[in-house]
N, C-alpha and C positions, 0 to 999 in steps of 0.2 A: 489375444494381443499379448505380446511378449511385454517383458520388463525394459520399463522405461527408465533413463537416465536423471533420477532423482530422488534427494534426500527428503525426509520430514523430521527437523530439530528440535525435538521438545514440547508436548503439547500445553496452552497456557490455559487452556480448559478442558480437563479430560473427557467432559459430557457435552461439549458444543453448546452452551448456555446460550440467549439472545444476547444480540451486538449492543444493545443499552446495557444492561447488566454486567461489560465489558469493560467501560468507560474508564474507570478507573485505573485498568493495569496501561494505558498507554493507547492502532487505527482504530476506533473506539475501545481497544483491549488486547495491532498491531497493537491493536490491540482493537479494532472493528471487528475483528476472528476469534473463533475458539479456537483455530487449529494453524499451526504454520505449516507451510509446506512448500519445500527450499527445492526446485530443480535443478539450480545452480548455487554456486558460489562464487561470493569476490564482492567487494564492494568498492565505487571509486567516489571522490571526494566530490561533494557540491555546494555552493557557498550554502544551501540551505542544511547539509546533513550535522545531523546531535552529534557536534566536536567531539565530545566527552565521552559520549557515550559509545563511537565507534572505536577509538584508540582506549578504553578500558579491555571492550570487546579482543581487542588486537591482543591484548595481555593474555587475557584468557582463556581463549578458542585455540591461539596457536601454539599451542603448549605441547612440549615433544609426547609424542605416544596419541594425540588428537590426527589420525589422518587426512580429517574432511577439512583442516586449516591448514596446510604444510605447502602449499601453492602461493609463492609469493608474487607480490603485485608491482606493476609500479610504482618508486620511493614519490613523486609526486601526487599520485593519484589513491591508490589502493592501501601497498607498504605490505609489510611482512606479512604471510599468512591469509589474506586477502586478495588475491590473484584469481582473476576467473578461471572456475571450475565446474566439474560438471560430475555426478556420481552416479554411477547404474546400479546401484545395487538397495534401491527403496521404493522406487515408484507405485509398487505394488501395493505398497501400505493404502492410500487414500479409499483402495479395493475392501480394506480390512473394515473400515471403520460403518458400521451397518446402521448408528443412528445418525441420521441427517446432522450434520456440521456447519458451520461459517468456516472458511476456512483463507486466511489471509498469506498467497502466495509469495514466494520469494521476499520473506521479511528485510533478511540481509543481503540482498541483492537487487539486481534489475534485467529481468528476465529478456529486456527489449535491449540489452548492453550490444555493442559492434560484433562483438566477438562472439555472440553465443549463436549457432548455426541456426539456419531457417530450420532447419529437418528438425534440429532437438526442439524450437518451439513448437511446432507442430505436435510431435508428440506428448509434451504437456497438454498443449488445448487437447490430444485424443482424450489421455487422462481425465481432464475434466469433462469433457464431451459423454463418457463411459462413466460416469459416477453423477449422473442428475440427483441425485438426492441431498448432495451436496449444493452450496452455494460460496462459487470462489470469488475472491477481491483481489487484482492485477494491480499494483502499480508501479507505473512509471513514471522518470526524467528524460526517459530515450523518444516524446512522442515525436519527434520526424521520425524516427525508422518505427514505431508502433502505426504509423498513418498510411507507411511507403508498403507495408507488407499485410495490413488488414486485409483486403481481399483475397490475399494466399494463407487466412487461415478460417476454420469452420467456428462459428460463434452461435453456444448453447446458448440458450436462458439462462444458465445459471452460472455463466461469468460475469462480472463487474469489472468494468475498465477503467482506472485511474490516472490521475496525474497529478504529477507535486508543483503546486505554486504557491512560491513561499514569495515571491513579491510580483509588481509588474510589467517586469521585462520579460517577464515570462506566461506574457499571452497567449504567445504563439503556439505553447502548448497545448491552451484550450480549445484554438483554432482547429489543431490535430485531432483532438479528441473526437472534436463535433462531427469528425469524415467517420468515426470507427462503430460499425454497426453493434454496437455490445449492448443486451436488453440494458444496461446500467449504467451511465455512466458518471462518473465522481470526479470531483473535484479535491486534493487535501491539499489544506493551506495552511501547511504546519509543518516546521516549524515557520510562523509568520514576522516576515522580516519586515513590514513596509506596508503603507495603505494597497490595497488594492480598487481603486472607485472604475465605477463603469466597466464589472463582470461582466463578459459576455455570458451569458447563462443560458441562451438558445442553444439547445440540446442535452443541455447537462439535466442530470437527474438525481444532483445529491451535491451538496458542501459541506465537507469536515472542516474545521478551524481550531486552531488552538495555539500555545506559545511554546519555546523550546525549554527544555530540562536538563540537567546539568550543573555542572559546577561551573561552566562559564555561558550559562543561558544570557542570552539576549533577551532583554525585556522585551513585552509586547504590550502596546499599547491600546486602552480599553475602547478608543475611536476607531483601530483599527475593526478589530471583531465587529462595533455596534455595524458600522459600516456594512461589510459584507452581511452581516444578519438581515437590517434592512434591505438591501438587494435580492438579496432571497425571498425573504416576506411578498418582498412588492413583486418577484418576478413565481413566485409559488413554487421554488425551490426546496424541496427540504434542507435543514441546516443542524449540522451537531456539530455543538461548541464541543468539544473534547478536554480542554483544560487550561488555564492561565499559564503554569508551567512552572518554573524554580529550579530552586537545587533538587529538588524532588518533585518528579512529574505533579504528586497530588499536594503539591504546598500550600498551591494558591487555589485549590480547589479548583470548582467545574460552574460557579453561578454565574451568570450575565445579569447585570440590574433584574436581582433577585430572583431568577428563575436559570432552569434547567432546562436545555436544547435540544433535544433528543430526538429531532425528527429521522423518519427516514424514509429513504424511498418507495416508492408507491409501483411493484413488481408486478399486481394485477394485470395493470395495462398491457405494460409487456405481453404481457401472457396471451394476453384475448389477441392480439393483436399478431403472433407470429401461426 
């Protein structure tokens, strides 16, 4: 298989550590990963994305002489430097890496974005499809077109399919989720803007939760989390709380009325089962 059209920016764990042992740097360690790995680029704006945290980003990725930033985006949506993209010249790397990793896809992006071609998806899932040793984490805000285009792509065991619901008007994404055959599927509700009550939880296979970080984080409130915690409990969900949030993600620490959340998915099943 030839080289595929994709970066990997920086690894946040050079040994692929476990995803609790993560928790701290941020999808348990998007920190859920040991390893990024970016097939595109660009990111556009969503009432739930880390304000702060992407216009810092903007600062200092697209800095002249960076050429994997120099792709400008829409001044409403994306902005300087952030413009979908797309780079052939790394794909190979995931090839490199020989001890088993987590590896959390498209950090700074959305691999499920309008513009990014069917054919280049595809060939990331080949990517992951060719490296089972690995275990990758997808997510998306795109799921109408992640729901529209499942069937046209092959799903290993060892993807995890995501989506972001940070409040709930955005059901409809879970609804999405539950068509898409991925041995895993997740939920991240974070940053959490708003109760979420009456989770559909039928077919989900995991709930992240946490609050956002930054210099103009939005508070979350601790009703929110108990909430969704009990809906998981009661529907046998695993649940990891990831973090209160602040001006720095670990301010307000990782506890819920005195404990730590760290469940996680139950991949056996999966297994026996395809």
């Amino acid at each position: 298989m030839g080289v595929l059209p994709v970066l990997v920016d920086g690894a946040l764990d050079a040994d692929g550590h476990a995803l609790a042992e993560l928790a701290d740097r941020g999808m348990v360690g998007r920190r859920e990963s040991g390893q990024r790995f970016e097939p595109r680029r660009g990111a556009a704006s969503h009432v739930g994305t880390e304000r702060v945290h992407v216009e810092a980003l903007r600062e200092d990725l697209a800095l002249p002489g960076n050429p994997k930033y120099q792709n400008d985006g829409d001044q409403r949506t994306s902005g300087p430097g952030f413009g979908v993209a797309t780079h052939p010249d790394a794909l190979n790397i995931p090839y490199s890496w020989k001890r088993p990793r987590v590896v959390f896809v498209n950090s700074m992006s959305d691999l499920f974005h309008a513009r990014v071609p069917l054919g280049f998806i595809k060939q990331v899932f080949d990517v992951m499809q060719d490296t089972p040793h690995h275990t990758y984490q997808v997510l998306t805000k795109r799921a109408r077109r992640l729901e529209r285009i499942a069937d046209k792509l092959d799903w290993p065991s060892n993807v995890w399919m995501g989506v972001s619901v940070e409040s709930a008007d955005q059901y409809d994404r879970i609804t999405d989720l539950a068509k898409v055959p991925a041995a895993v599927r997740f939920l991240s509700c974070e940053p959490l803007l708003g109760p979420l009550p009456d989770l559909p939880l039928d077919g989900i296979d995991w709930v992240i939760a946490g609050g956002e970080s930054g210099f103009s984080a939005r508070p979350v409130d601790p009703e929110w989390i108990r909430e969704i915690r009990d809906q998981c409990v009661a529907a046998r969900t695993p649940f990891f709380f990831k973090q209160w949030g602040g001006i720095r993600a670990k301010a307000g620490g990782r506890e819920l009325d005195g404990l730590t959340w760290d469940e996680m998915p139950d991949t056996s099943r999966h297994l026996r089962a395809m």
